[in-house]
N, C-alpha and C positions, 0 to 999 in steps of 0.2 A: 427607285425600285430596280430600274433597271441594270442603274451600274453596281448595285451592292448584290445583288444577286451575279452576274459576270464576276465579280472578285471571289463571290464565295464559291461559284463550281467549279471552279481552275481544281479544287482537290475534294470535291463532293461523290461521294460513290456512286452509282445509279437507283441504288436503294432508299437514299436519304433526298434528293432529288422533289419528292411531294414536301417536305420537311421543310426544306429549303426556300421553294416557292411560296408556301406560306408564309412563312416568314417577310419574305421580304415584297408581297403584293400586297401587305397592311402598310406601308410607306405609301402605296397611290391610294387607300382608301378600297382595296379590294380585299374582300372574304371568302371563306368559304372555298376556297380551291381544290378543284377534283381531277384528276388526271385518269383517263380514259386512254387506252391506246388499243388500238383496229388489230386483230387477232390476222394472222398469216393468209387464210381463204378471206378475209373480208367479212365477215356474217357477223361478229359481236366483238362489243366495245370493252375493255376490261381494265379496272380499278386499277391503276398503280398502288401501291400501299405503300407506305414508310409515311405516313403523315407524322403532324406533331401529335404523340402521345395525347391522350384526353381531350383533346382538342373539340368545341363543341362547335356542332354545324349549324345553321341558321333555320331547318324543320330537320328534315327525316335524317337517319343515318345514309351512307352513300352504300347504292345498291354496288354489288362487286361486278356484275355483269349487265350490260344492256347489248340488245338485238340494233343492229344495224337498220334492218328493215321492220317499217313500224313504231318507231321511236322517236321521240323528240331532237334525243341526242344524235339519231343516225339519221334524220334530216340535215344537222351541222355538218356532222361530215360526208354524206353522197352530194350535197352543192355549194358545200364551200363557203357559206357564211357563218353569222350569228344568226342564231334563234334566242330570242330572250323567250320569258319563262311570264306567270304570274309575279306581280311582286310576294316577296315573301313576309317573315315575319319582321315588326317593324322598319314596315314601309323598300324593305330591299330587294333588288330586283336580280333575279339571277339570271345567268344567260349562257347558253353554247355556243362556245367558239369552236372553228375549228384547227388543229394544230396541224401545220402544212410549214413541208421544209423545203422550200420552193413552190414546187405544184405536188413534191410527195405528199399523198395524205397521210396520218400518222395515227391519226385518234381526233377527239376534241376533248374541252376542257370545261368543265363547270365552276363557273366563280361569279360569285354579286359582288353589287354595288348600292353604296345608298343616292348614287348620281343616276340619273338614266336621260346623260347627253352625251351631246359627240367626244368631249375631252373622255368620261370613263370609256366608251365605248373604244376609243385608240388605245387608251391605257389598255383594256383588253386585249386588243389584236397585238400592240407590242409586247405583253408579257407572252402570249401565246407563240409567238414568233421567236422567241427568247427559247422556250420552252422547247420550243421543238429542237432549235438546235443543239440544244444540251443533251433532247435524246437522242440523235443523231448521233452527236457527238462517244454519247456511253453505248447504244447499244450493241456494238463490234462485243464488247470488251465482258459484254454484264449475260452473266447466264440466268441473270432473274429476268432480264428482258426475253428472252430464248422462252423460259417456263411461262408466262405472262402472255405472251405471244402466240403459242401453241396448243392447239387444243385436242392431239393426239401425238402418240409416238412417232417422229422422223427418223426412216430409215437412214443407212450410211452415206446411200449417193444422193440423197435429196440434202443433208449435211452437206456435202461438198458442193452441189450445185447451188445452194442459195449463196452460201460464203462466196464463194466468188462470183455470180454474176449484178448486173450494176442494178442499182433501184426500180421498183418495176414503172417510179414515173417521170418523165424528165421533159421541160421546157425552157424555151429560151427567146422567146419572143418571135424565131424562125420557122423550129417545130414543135410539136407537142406528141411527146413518147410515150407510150404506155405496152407494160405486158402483164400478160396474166400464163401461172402454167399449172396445171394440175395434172393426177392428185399429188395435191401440193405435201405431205406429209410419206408418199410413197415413190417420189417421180425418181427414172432412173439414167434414160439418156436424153432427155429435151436438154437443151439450154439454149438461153437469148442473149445477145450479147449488143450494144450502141457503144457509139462512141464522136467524139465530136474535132474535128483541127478546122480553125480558121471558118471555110465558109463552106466545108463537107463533113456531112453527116453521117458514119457507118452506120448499118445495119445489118446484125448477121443472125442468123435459125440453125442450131441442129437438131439433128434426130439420126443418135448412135443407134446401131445395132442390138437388141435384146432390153431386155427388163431386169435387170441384176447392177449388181457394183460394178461389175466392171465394164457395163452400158455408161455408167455414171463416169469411172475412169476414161474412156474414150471420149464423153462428150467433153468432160473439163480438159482432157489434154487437146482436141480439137479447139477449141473455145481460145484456150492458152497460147496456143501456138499461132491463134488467127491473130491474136490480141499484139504480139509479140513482132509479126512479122509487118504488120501495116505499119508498128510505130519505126518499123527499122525505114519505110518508103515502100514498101513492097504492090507493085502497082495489082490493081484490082482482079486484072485478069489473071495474072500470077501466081493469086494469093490461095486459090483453092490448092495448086499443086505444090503450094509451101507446106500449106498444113497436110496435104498428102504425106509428104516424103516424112512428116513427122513422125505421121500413124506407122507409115512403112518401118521407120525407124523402131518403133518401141515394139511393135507388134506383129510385123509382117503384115502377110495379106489375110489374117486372120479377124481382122475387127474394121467398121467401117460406119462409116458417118455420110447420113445426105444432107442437106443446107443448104440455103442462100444465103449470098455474098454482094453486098447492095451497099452503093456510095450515091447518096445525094448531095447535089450541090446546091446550095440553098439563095445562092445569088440570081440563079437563072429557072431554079423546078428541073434541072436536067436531073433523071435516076439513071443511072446504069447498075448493073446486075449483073452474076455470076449465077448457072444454076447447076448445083452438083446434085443429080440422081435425085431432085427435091420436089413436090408440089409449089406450081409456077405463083409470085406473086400476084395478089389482085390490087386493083385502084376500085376505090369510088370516089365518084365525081357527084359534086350538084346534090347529095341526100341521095339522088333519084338511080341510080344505077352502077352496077361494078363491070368490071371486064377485068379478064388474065392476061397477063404480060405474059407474052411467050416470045421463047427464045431457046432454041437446041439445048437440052442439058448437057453437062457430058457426065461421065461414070461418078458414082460415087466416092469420095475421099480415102483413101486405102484400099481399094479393091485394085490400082494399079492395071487397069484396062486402056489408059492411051488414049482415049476417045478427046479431041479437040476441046479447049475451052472457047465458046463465045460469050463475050458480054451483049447484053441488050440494052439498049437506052427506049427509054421515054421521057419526052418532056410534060412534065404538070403544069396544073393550075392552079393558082393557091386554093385551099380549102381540101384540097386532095389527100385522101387518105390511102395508107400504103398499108397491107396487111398481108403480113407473112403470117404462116402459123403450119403444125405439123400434123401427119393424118389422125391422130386421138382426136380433133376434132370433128372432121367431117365423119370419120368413120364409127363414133361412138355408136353405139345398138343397146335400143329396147333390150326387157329381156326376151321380146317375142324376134328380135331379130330385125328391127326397122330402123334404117341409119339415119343418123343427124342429118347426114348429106349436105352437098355445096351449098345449092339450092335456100334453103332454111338456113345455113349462115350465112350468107351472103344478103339475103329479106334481113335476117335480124340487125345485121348491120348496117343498112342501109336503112332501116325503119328509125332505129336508133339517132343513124346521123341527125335525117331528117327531124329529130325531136328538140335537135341541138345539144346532147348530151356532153360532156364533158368524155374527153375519153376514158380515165380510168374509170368513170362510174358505166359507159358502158362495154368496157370487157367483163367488169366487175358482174353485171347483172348478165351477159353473155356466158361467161362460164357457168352460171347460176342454170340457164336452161340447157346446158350440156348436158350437167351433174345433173338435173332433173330427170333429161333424155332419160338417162344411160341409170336412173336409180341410185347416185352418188355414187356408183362403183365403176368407175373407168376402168377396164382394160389395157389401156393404151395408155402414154401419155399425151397430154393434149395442153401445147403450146398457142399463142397468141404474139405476134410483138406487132402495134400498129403505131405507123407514125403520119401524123396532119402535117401538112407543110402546110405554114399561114399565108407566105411571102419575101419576101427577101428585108426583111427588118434585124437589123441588129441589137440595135441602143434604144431598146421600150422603156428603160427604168427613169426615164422622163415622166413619159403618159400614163403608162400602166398603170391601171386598179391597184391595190397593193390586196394583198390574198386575204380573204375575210369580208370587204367592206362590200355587202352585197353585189357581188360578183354577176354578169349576167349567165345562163344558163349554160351558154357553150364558151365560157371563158376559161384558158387551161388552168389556172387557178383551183377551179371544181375538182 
């Protein structure tokens, strides 16, 4: 199943893709195959199409849309395993997996079996796992995934800021990454940016100046220039007045960006920080409490005011969560005028920790009560990027769960 499917995507479109996989998950004795992929906010699951023509399913036709929350199917994907199903007709059993390309969620996948033991059950998680990296693989390239994906119009700079910034989830046995930004379909100068050498983890936040394109302009050429200069060595403290002189360069003192600028070391929990003009990072520690890292800002990026850069360290403990994010969120307002405030994100995340959430399912559900706050209509934009440090572990792909096989509740996996 596996390797005939690998031969045949090397020149498969992204379109033909359901077609494909059907095809070749009848060699393990699987039917039925549904591909479902998580819509851009997270809220519903949506039908890949290109199946095989006429193709008969084992009951009902496949619905084109399921709801995330409230769903059988968006139980597989907010924690990360299978859900099987009733058996179906003549005795087959269908089940939800869910498609993770790494710890990215992507979607899940409905497909039976007439086995319901541990061999189908792997077969499962490896096709599923296959699956994803193929759409990984196509969806740069496929504007059917963009249409499929989206569930209103994306303005220009919210175009440019998804293309270029990195996956909103990412682990590796040391951290576990997640971000969320909204509104996701209008945003104009938010952007997240990580990144990983050896045994330091970047983490960087901005928030350009205005709500327009060339908010958007400023964040990606900040973003670009931050990207750009750390790979040259450019040490930490440095890095805010590299991307300075960038802005200064293309724009003068006319446009300007605030941000943090954050390298964990993941051998030892040491964070050190840069903060330009930016609201100060928080930690939570233990489920049970947060506190802000403080440390002198200095001026924001372009505005070319002189003011000192100091870095701040903290040393963590594993399980420590780092959570950067930009004012759209604390400052969302009622339409009576009542702010999200600190306060209430800080409870929410901490309630959450303590539930053992996985973290992209709770920014996922965090953004959920912004947009609720604020009536789904942000003003602002309102970034997220948090990251858990676990420990100083490198080489988990010994022990680790493999993603799928009932994962426990706070494993990055989810």
């Amino acid at each position: 199943m596996l390797a005939g499917l690998l031969a045949d995507s090397h020149m498969t479109p992204f379109e033909l893709l359901p077609a494909r996989v059907t095809a070749h998950a009848r060699a393990a004795g699987l039917g039925d195959v549904r591909i479902y992929l998580g819509d851009l906010q997270r809220r519903v699951l949506r039908l890949l199409t290109g199946g095989c023509p006429g193709a008969d399913h084992d009951d009902e036709p496949p619905e084109p849309e399921l709801t995330v929350e409230g769903s059988v199917a968006g139980r597989a994907y907010q924690y990360g395993h299978i859900v099987p199903l009733n058996s179906g007709e003549g005795g087959s059993r269908p089940c939800w997996v869910p498609l993770l390309n790494g710890t990215e969620r992507l979607g899940v996948m409905r497909v039976t079996s007439q086995d319901d033991d541990e061999r189908a059950r792997e077969d499962m998680l490896a096709l599923a796992g296959l699956v994803a990296m193929l759409v990984v693989g196509g969806r740069d390239t496929s504007d059917h995934h963009a249409r499929l994906t989206r569930s209103s119009p994306m303005n220009v700079a919210a175009e440019m800021q998804w293309q270029l910034m990195p996956p909103r989830t990412y682990a590796d046995g040391r951290v576990v990454i997640g971000a969320v930004m909204e509104p996701a379909y209008q945003v104009s100068g938010d952007a997240f940016d990580y990144g990983t050498a050896d045994d330091l983890v970047h983490l960087s936040l901005f928030d350009a100046m205005g709500h327009d394109t060339a908010a958007g302009l400023t964040a990606n050429l900040a973003m670009g220039a931050c990207r750009n200069h750390r790979r040259q060595g450019t040490r930490l403290a440095d890095l805010g007045d590299a991307i300075e002189g960038v802005l200064l360069r293309q724009f003068g003192p006319s446009r300007y960006v605030t941000g943090v600028l954050a390298d964990l070391d993941t051998s030892n929990g040491v964070l050190t920080w840069v903060n330009r003009g930016h609201h100060p990072p928080l930690v939570i520690r233990d489920g049970r409490w947060a506190t802000r890292l403080h440390c002198p800002p200095a001026h924001p990026m372009g505005t070319d005011l002189g003011l000192p850069t100091r870095v701040g360290r903290e040393h963590l403990q594993p399980g420590d969560r780092i959570v950067l994010y930009t004012d759209g969120i604390t400052e969302a307002r009622t339409p009576g005028g009542q702010e999200f405030g600190l306060t209430r994100f800080t409870d929410f995340l901490i309630r959450h920790h303590a539930d053992e959430l996985p973290v992209p399912e709770t920014l996922r559900r965090l953004i959920r009560a912004v947009l609720d706050h604020h009536d789904g209509d942000l003003q602002d934009d309102a970034t997220i990027l948090l990251c858990e440090w676990l420990g100083p572990r490198r080489d988990t792909a010994a022990s680790a769960p493999r993603a799928g096989v009932e994962l426990p509740p706070g494993h990055p996996g989810g």
